[in-house]
Structures are given as C-alpha cells and as structure tokens.
Steps between C-alpha positions, in 0.01 A plus 500: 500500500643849429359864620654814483529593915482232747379576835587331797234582755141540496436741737394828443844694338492163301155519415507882420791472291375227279202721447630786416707318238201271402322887372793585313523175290817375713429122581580374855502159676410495851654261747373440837591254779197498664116482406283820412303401804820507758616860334172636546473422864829696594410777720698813404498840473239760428630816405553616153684788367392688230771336291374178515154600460562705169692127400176314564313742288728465255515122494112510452456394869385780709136474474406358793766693697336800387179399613592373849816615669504755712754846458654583808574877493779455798565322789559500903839462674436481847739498831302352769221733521614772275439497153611679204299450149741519179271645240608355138272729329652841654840378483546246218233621309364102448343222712556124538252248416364254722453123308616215611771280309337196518236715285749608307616148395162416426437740250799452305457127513163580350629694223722268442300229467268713297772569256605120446782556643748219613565455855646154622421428842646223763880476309761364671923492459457801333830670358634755287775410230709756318421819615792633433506390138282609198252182501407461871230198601316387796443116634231370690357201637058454442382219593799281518622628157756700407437843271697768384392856397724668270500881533595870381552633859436331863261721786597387843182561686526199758560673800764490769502090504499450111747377271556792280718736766733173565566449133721842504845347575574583837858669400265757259234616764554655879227465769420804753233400765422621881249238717323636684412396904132443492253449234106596460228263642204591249150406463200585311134523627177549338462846746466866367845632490564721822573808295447627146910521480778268589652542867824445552527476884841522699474431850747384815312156439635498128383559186136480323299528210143575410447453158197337281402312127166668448228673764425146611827355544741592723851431543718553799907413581661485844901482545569206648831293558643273267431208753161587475242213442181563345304259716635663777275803404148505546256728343446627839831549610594689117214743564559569859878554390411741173251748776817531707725590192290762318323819620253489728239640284582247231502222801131581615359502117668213431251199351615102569405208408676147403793513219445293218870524455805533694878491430854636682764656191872576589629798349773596311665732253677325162640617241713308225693651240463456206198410370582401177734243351528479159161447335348417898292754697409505852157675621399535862555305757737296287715833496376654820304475813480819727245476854081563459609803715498721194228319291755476203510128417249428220580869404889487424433192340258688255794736426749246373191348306515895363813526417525133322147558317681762357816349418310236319257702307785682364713187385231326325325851370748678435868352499588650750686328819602854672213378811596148519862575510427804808213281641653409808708801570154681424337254742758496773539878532104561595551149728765648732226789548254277570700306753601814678162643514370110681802470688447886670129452544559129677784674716285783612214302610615182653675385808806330496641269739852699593347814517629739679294875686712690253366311184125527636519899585599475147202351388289741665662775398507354118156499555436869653678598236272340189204669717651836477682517140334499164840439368533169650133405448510587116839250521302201671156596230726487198645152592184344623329578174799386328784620300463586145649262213 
C-alpha cells in the first residue's frame, strides 16, 4: 500500500492533520494502536485557543463546536480567598473556547469517516524505515500479518509513548524535561460548573482547579502526590478537599454529586529537539509535553499541525520545501514559549515539597502584583489565548 503522508497516531493532531490534508487533495494513512472506542474515552483537555478553532473551521470540522462550546472571555486566579480575574477580551483582545477533546476527536473522526478516508486501527510492531532517505516506509503487524505502507513523508502524532520520537537516532536528538513533585487528581461530574470561568485556586493546602466540558458537566483537579492512589479518594473526601482549596464563595456555591470519572496525572515539562529527521515529523506529545497548568497541550500540538500543514501544502502545491525544511525550527521556537508560559503558571500556583517562607512570600507577592498591573495581566491574557503562528 502506498500514500503520500503517513500518520502515526490517531488522536486529535493526527486526526486534524490528516484532514486538513484530506481537503487539499493530499492522501494520508492513519495508524492507530488502539480502537476508536479506547481513543474516544480519554479524558483530556477542554480549552481551545482560537488557533485551533480557526484549524477546525478550516478542516470542515467546526460545526458543532460552533454550536456548543462555550467562549470564556477571561478567567480567575485566586490566592486563598483573594481573587484576581484576567480579562482576555481587555487585554488580549480574544477569548478561549470551551470544548472538550474527546469532542474534538469525535468530530474529526466523523469527517473522516465521512470523507472515506483510511484510518487503520488496532496495529501492532509498528515502525518507521528510512526517514532519513528519499523513499521512507512504515511496517505493521494487523491481525497477525505483516504490512508495509510506503510513503512521501512520515507525521509522528503517537504521543509521548509512541514509536515515532524513538526512531530519531539518539546521537541526532537531545531531551530537556523537569518532573514535577505532585500530579492532578481530576474528576468529572454531571453538576453545573461552580462558575461561568475557570478557577485556578492556590491555597496553603495546594493547588486546585475548577474548570467544566459544557453547563452540565463539570470538571475539577486537585494536586495531589505522586503516591497518590485513586481508590484512596472518595468522592466525599475530593469535594470536602476542593471547598478547603478555593474561595469561600466558590466553596458554598459549589454543586456535588458522584464522578463518573476519576484519574491522578504526573506532570512534567518535555521538550526534544529536533523534531524532524529527514523526511520524519514529530507533532505533540511525541515532540512535547508541558503540565495542564497552562491549558496548552492539545493547543501546541495544533501549532506544529500548523506549521507542517503548511509545509506540506506547499511541497505538493507548489514545489516548494522552504516550510518542511524550517518546520521544526518553526515549531520549536513557539514550543519553548509555550513551555515557559506552563512551567511559570504551574510554579506560581502550586506547592512544592522543599519550599521554603521566602519562595511562598514570593508567590503572594507574584500574585499582588498580577492584581495590581495591567502590564502583567495583558502578559498572562496573551499566553492563555495563545501565541500567534
């Protein structure tokens, strides 16, 4: 079998990228490990940037986004019971969109599938041959047999775990990452969310997060340590934790009820460099992670599917390889924004284990400070909402 882009990953920079070539008249193979069902019950983020929206209108996908999510004009840092409200609007001059990825992935699978689009799911062994030549291919195992996809060009989009990172010898690419001490103990309820914006809560009890899917569904993180179990946390115990963590006038509005799902996520920061090899790209999480602290995940992997839609487009349209050649310096420079803006946002808010009365007066006064400058606000807007390309 032969396509022009293979694309390791069916997740959603996968997905989007495959449709985004698929309305050009750019053919692309999709791989994916696991079953549509298991990708579609991943719990992820929920907030878009305008960036990836104006990509999911322009793969033909933003339909039902438009008619459902909700825009979130700014948001609420608070510091026990003080609160400051970043307005995106006034200082970014944009919003973020509220949709969750799991809705995201559904769409595009539906597009895709609409199209007649190929997408093979449940592949094992999979691996990536000649990337660094002019014919690269890709094996796989289905069903006990052997395949192979010859290719143009190959679209890491398998995540932090996949194959396509690791086939980058390891004397071409360098690894940067920073673990971090704790993680987030999420879960999501069928309650109205306990604000129209996203809190995010410091406290001397740690970190927390009010945040939602739609006006029905709510979502809601704790920081928790690493050794953490989730059985050890009861609904009752996470909601009498999150009213001691947020302000008190959030606490007393605050609607429970049973989680209908519950998880515990380290965090860390990751970048590798580079993120291409030859005729091999990487795309998200294969390329980078950075903590939910920021809500750039999903996002900065829409930006390298950006900057390689491009690249693409103008090889096959126009003969061009100028995009391709710069796609991961192009990618890399907005990454290392992206990381800084998660890592300073996760270091503001959190507690951390060998902290000392110096580093939490300067916390608070990090804090006093956003409440008092429009400077720094306007700094924190324009990085929520997202960089441009």
């Amino acid at each position: 079998m032969r396509t022009q882009v293979a694309i390791i990953g069916g997740g959603p920079s996968g997905l989007l990228l495959g449709q985004l070539l698929h309305r050009k008249g750019i053919d692309a193979v999709i791989l994916e490990r696991q079953t549509k069902a298991h990708v579609l019950s991943r719990i992820r983020a929920g907030v878009l940037e305008q960036g990836l929206v104006d990509l999911m209108r322009e793969a033909g996908v933003s339909a039902r986004l438009e008619r459902e999510a909700l825009l979130h004009d700014g948001t609420i840092l608070s510091y026990d019971n003080d609160q400051v409200h970043i307005d995106f609007r006034k200082h970014a001059g944009s919003a973020v969109t509220v949709y969750g990825q799991t809705e995201v992935t559904r769409d595009l699978y539906e597009a895709r599938e609409a199209a007649g689009a190929q997408t093979i799911f449940q592949v094992e062994g999979v691996e990536i041959h000649g990337a660094d030549s002019d014919a690269p291919y890709v094996t796989y195992v289905k069903d006990g047999s052997e395949q192979r996809l010859d290719c143009d060009f190959v679209a890491g989009c398998d995540g932090f775990h996949g194959v396509s990172r690791k086939t980058i010898p390891e004397s071409v690419r360098t690894e940067y990452e920073k673990v971090y001490p704790f993680g987030w103990l999420g879960i999501l309820s069928e309650t109205p969310p306990v604000n129209h914006e996203l809190i995010y809560a410091s406290s001397s009890r740690g970190f927390a997060l009010c945040s939602m899917r739609n006006p029905h569904l709510s979502r809601y993180y704790l920081q928790c340590s690493l050794s953490d179990k989730v059985e050890s946390w009861s609904d009752e115990a996470f909601w009498d934790e999150l009213r001691r963590r947020i302000p008190q006038e959030a606490a007393e509005a605050l609607v429970t009820g049973p989680s209908i799902e519950k998880s515990i996520a380290p965090l860390r920061s990751f970048v590798t460099e580079p993120m291409r090899w030859g005729r091999l790209f990487l795309c998200g999480d294969a390329a980078h992670i950075v903590p939910p602290t920021g809500a750039k995940g999903l996002n900065s992997a829409a930006s390298d599917v950006h900057y390689l839609y491009h690249g693409l487009l103008s090889h096959y349209q126009d003969k061009d390889d100028e995009g391709i050649e710069r796609y991961s310096e192009k990618a890399l420079a907005r990454v290392w924004k992206v990381e800084r803006f998660s890592w300073w946002m996760t270091s503001l808010l959190h507690r951390f284990p060998e902290q000392t009365e110096f580093d939490l007066k300067m916390q608070q006064a990090e804090i006093a400070y956003l409440s008092e400058s429009d400077v720094a606000q306007a700094a924190l807007a324009r990085n929520y909402v997202g960089l441009p390309y």
